[in-house]
Structures are given as structure tokens and as C-alpha cells.
LUMBA-561750 format. One record per residue: x, y negated, z negated of N, C-alpha, C in turn; residue in three letters; residue number from 1. Coordinates in pm, whole numbers. Each point is the difference from the previous one (the first is absolute). Layout:
<rs>
+--------+--------+--------+--------+--------+--------+--------+--------+--------+------+-----+
!   n_px !   n_py !   n_pz !  ca_px !  ca_py !  ca_pz !   c_px !   c_py !   c_pz ! rest !  nr !
+--------+--------+--------+--------+--------+--------+--------+--------+--------+------+-----+
!      X !      Y !      Z !      X !      Y !      Z !      X !      Y !      Z !  ALA ! NUM !
...
+--------+--------+--------+--------+--------+--------+--------+--------+--------+------+-----+
</rs>
This chain:
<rs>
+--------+--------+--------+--------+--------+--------+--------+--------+--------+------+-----+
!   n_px !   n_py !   n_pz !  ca_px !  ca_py !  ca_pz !   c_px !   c_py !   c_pz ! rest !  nr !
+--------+--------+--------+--------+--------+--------+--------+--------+--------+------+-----+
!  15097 !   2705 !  35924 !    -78 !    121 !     10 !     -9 !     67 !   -137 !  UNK !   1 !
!   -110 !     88 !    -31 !    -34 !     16 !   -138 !     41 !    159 !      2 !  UNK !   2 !
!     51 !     34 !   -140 !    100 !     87 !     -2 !    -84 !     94 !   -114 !  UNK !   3 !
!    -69 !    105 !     -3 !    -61 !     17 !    -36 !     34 !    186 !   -112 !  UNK !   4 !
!      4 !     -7 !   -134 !     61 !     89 !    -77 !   -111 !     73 !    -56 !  UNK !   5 !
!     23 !    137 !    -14 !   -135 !     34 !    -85 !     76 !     70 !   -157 !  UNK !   6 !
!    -14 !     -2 !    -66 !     41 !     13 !   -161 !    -81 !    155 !    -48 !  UNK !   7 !
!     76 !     64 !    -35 !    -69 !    148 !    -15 !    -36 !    -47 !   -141 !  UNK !   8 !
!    -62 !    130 !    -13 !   -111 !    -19 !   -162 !    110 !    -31 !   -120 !  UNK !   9 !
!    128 !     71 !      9 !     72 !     80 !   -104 !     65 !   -158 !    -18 !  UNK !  10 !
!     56 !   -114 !     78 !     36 !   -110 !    -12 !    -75 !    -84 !   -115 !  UNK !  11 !
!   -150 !     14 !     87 !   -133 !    -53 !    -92 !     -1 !    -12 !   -118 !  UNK !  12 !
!     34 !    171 !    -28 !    -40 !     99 !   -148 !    152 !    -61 !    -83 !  UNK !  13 !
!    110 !    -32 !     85 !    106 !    -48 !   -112 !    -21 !   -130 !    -21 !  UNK !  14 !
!    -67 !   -115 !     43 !     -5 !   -107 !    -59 !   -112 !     21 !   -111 !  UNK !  15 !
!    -97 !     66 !     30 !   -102 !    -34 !    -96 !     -9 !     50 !   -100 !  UNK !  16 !
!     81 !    137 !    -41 !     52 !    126 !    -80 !    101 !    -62 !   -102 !  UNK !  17 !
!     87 !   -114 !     52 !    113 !    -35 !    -42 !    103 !     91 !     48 !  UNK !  18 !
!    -12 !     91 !     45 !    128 !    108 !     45 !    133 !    -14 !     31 !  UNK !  19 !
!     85 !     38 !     40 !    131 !     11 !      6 !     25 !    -68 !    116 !  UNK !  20 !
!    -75 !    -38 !     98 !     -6 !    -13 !    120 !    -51 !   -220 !    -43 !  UNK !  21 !
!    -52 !      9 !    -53 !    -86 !   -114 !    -29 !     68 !   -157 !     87 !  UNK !  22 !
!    123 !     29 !    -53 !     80 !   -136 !     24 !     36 !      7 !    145 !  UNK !  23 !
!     41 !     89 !     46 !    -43 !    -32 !    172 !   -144 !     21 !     82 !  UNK !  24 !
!    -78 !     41 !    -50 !   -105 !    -38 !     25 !    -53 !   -172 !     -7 !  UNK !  25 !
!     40 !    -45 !   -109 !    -46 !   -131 !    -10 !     75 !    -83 !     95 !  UNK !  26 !
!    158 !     57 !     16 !     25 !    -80 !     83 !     -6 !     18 !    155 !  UNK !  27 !
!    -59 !    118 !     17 !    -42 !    -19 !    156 !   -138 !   -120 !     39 !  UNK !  28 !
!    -41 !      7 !   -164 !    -94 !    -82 !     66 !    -44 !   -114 !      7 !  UNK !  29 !
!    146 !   -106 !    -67 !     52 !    -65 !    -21 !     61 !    -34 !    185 !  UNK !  30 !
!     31 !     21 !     46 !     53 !     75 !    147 !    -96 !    -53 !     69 !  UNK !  31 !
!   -100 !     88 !     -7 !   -176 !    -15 !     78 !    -36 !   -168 !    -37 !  UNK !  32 !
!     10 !     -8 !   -132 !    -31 !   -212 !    -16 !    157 !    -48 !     94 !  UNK !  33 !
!     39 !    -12 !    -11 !    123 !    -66 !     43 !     -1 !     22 !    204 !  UNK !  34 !
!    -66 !     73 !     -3 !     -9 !     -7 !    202 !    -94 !     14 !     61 !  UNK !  35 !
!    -74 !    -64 !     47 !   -127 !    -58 !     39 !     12 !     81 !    118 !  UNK !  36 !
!     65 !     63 !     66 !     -7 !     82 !    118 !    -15 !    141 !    -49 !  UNK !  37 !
!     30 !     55 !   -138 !     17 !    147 !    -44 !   -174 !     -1 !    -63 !  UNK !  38 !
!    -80 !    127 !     67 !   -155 !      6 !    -42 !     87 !    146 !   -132 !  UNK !  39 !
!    -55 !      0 !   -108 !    -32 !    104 !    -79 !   -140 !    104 !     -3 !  UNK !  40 !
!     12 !    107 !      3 !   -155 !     75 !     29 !     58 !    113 !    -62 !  UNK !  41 !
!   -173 !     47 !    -74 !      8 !    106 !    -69 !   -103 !    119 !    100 !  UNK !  42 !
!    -15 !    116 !    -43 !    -63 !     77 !     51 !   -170 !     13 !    -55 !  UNK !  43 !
!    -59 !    -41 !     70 !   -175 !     45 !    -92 !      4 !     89 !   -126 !  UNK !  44 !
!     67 !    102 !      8 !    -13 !     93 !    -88 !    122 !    -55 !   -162 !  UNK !  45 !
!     40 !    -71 !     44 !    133 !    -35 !   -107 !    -77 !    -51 !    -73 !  UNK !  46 !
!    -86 !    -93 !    -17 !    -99 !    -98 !   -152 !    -37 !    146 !    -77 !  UNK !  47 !
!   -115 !     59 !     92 !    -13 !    150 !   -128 !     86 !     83 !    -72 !  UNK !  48 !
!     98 !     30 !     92 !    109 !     26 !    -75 !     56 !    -35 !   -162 !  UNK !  49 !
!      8 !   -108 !     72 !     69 !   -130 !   -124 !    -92 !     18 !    -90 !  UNK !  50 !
!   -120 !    -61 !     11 !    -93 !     31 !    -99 !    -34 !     94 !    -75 !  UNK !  51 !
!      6 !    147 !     58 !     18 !    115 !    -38 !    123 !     39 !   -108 !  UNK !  52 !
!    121 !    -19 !     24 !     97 !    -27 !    -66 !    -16 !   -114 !   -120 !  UNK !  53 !
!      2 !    -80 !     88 !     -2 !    -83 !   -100 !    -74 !    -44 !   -148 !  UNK !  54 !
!   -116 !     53 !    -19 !    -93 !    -27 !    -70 !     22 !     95 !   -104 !  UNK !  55 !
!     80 !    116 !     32 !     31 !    109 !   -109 !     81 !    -56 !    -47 !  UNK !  56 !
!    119 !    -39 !     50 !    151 !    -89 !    -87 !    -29 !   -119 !    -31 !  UNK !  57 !
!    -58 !   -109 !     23 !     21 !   -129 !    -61 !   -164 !    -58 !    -33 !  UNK !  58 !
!    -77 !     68 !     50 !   -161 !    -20 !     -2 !    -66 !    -83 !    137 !  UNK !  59 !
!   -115 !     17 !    -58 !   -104 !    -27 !    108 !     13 !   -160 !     51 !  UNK !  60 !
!     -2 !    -38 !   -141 !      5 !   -184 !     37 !    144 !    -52 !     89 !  UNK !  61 !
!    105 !     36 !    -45 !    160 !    -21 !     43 !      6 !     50 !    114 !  UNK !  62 !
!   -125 !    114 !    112 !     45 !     62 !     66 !    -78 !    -79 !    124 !  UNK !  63 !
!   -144 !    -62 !    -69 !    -45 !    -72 !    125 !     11 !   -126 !    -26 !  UNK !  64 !
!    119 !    -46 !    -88 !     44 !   -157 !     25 !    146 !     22 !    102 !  UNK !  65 !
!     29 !    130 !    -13 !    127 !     18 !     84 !    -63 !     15 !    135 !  UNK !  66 !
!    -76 !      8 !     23 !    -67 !     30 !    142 !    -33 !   -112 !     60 !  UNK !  67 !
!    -70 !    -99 !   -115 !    -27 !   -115 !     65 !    152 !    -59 !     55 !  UNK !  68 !
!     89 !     23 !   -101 !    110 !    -75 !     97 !     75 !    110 !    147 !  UNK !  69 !
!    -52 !    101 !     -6 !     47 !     88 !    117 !    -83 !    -83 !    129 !  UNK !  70 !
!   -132 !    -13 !    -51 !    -70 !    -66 !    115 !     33 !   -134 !     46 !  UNK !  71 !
!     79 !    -81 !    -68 !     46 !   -121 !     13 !    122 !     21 !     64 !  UNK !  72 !
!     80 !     51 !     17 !    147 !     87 !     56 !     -1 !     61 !    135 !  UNK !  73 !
!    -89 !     74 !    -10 !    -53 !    110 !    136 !    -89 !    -25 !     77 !  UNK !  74 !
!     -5 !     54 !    122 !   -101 !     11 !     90 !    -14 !    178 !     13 !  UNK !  75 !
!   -155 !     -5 !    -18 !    -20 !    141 !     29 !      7 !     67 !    143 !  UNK !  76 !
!     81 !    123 !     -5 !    -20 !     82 !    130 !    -96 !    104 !     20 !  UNK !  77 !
!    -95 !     13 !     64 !   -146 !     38 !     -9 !     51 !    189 !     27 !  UNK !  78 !
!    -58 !     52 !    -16 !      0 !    139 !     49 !   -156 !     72 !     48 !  UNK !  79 !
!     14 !     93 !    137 !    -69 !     40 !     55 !      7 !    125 !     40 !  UNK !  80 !
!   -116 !     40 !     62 !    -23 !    170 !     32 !    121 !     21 !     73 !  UNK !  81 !
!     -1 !   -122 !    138 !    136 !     48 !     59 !    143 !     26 !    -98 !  UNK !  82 !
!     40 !   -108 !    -26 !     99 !     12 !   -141 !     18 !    106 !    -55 !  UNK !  83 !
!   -105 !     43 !    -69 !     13 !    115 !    -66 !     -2 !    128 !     87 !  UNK !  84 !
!    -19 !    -21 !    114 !      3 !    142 !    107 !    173 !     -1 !     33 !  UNK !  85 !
!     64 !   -167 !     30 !    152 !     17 !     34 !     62 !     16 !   -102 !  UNK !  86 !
!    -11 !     11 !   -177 !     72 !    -56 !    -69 !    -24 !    216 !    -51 !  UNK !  87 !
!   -103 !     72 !     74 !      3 !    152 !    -27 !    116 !     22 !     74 !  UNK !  88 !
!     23 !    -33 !    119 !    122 !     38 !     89 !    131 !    -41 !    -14 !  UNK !  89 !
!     43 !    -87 !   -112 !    136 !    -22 !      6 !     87 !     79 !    -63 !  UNK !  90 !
!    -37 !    117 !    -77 !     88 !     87 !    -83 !     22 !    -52 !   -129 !  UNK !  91 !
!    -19 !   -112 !    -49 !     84 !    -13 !   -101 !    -93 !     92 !   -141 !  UNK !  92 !
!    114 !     22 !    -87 !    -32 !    132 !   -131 !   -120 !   -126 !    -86 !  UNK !  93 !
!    -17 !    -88 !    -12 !    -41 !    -64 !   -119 !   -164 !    -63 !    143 !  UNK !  94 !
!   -101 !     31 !    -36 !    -83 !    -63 !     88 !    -23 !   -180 !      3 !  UNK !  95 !
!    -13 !     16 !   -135 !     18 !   -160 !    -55 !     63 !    -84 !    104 !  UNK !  96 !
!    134 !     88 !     -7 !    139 !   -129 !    109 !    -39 !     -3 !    137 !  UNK !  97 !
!    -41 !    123 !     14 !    -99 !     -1 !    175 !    -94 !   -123 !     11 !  UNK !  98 !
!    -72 !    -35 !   -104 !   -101 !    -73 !     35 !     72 !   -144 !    -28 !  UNK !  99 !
!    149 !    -18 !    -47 !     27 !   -144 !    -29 !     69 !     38 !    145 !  UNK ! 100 !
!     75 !    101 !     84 !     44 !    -55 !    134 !    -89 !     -9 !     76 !  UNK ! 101 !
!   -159 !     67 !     30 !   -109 !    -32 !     69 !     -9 !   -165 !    -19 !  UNK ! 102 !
!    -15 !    -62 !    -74 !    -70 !   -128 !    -84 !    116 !    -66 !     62 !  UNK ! 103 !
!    124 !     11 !     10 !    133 !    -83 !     14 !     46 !     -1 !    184 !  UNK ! 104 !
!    -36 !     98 !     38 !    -15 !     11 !    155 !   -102 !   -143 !     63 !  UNK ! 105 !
!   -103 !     47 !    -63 !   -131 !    -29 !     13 !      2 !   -230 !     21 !  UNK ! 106 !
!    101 !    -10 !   -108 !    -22 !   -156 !     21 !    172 !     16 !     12 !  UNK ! 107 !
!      7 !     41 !     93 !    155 !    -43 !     36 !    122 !     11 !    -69 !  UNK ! 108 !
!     21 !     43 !   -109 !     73 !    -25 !   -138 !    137 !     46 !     79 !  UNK ! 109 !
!    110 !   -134 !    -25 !    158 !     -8 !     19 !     41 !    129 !    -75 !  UNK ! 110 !
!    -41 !     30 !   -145 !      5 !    120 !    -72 !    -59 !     -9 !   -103 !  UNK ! 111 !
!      3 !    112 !    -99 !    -88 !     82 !   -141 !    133 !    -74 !    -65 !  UNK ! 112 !
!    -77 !    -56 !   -140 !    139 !     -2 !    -45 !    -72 !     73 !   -150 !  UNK ! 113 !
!    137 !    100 !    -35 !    -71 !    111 !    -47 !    112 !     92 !   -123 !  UNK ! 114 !
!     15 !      9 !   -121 !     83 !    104 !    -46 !     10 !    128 !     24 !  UNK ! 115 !
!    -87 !     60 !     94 !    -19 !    105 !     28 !     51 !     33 !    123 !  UNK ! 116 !
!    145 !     57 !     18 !     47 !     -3 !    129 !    -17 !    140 !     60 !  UNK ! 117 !
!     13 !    106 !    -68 !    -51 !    124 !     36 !   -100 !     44 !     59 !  UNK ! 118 !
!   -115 !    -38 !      1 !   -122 !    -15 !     25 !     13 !    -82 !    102 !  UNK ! 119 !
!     25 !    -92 !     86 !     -2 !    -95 !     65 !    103 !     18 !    140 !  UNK ! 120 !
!     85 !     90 !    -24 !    121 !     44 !     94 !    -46 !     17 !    131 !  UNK ! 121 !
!   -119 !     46 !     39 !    -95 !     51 !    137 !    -61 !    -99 !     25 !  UNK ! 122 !
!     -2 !   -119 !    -87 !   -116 !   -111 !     66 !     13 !    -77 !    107 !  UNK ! 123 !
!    -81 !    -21 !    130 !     43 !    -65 !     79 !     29 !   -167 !    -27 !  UNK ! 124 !
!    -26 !    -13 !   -121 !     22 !   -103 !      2 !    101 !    -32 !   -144 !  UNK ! 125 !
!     92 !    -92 !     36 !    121 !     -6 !    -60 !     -1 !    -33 !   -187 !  UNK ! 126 !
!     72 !     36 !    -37 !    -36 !    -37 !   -224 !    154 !    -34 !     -8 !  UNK ! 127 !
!    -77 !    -98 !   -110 !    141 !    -62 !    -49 !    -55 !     41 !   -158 !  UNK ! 128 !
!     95 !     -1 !   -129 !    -17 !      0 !    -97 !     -1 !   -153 !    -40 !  UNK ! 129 !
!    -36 !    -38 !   -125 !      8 !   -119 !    -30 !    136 !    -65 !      2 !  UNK ! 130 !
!    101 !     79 !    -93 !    137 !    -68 !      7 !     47 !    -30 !    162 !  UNK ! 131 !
!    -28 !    100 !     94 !     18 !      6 !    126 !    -56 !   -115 !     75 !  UNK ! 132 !
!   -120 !    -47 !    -37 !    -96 !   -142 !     43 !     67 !   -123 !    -54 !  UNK ! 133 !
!     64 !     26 !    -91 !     25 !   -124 !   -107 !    139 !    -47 !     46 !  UNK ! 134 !
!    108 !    107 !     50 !     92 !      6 !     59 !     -6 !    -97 !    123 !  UNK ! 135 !
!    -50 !     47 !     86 !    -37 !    -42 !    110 !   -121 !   -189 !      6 !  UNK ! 136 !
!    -55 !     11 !   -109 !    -74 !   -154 !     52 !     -5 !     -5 !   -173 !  UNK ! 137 !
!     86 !     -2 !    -46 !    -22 !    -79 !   -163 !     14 !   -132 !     22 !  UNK ! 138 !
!      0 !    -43 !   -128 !      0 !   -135 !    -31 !    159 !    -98 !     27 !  UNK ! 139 !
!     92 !    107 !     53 !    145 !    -42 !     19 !    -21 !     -1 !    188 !  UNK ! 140 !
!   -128 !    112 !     25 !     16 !    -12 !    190 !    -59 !   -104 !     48 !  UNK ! 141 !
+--------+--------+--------+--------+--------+--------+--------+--------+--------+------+-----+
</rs>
């Protein structure tokens, strides 16, 4: 049965940023190749993001060759009127994270896996951080 994770933006933004975060990022997704039952998915709204970000720090070209490999990695999670009507009702302070637990509800997601645990505390649906993911199904599980 297919086990299905959705990856918040801020994960995204540390591999492609180089960030502090970078090296477990890569290896979650390292994780995602290694188990043919674990789906990876990003949120519709996470590529603009990235791109948005991204194109100021490392440029335009580096930002949509990083994309091309996001699209090779991910499956997109679509977002809709409904979505965005449940993702007004969940409380959370950051709207952004509303719309990655709308998006993560939405195709089933086991959990967000996410550095952002504050933001995420109300979500009905469960977050792991990366070290927390890596813990649990690394390359030693």
C-alpha cells in the first residue's frame, strides 16, 4: 500500500538554497528513491514559491533547473476552491501551512514532513520533521 508524504515548501527551500537544513532534506529523498511504496508530493503552490525565492538567491537559471529536478521527485497536490475554503478554517497563524494541510489531507498524506513545528501543532494531519522521518525510515530502517 502506497504511503503517501507531502514535503512543506521550507524543506524544498533548504535543498535548493543550500541551507542549514539541506543535508536532511537530501536525504529524505534519498528515502522516497529507496521505497517504491513511499509517494513524495509537493503542494501546487510550493514551485512558485521556490521560484520566487529562489531566483533572488542563486538566479533564474539554477532555480528552474532545480525545479526541473523537483518535478522529477514529486507529484503535485492540486489545490481548489474547496481547499482553500477548508484550509480558511483550520486556524493555523501562517496561511501558507493551512494550504500545505488542505493539500496533505486532500491526497491522504501519512504526514507533512516539515521544520516548522509551531505552525503545524493544530493540523489534522500528523508532521514529522526531517531528522524525525529519517529516524524512523532512514537508510539504517
Amino acid at each position: 500500500m502506497r504511503q503517501n508524504y507531502l514535503v512543506d515548501t521550507n524543506v524544498i527551500l533548504d535543498l535548493v538554497l543550500g541551507r542549514e537544513g539541506a543535508k536532511n532534506a537530501i536525504e529524505c529523498f534519498e528515502v522516497f528513491d529507496s521505497k517504491p511504496y513511499f509517494e513524495a508530493w509537493i503542494s501546487a503552490h510550493t514551485p512558485s514559491i521556490v521560484h520566487y525565492v529562489g531566483r533572488k538567491q542563486i538566479g533564474n537559471e539554477a532555480t528552474f533547473q532545480m525545479l526541473g529536478l523537483i518535478c522529477d521527485q514529486f507529484e503535485i497536490a492540486s489545490f481548489s476552491t474547496p481547499l482553500m475554503r477548508k484550509a480558511l478554517k483550520y486556524g493555523v497563524q501562517d496561511f501558507e501551512d493551512a494550504m500545505q494541510v488542505a493539500c496533505a489531507e486532500n491526497i491522504g498524506a501519512q504526514s507533512i514532513i516539515t521544520r516548522d513545528k509551531k505552525d503545524f501543532r493544530t493540523s489534522p494531519v500528523p508532521f514529522l520533521t526531517p531528522a524525525d522521518f529519517l529516524a524512523q525510515y532512514g537508510p539504517s530502517r
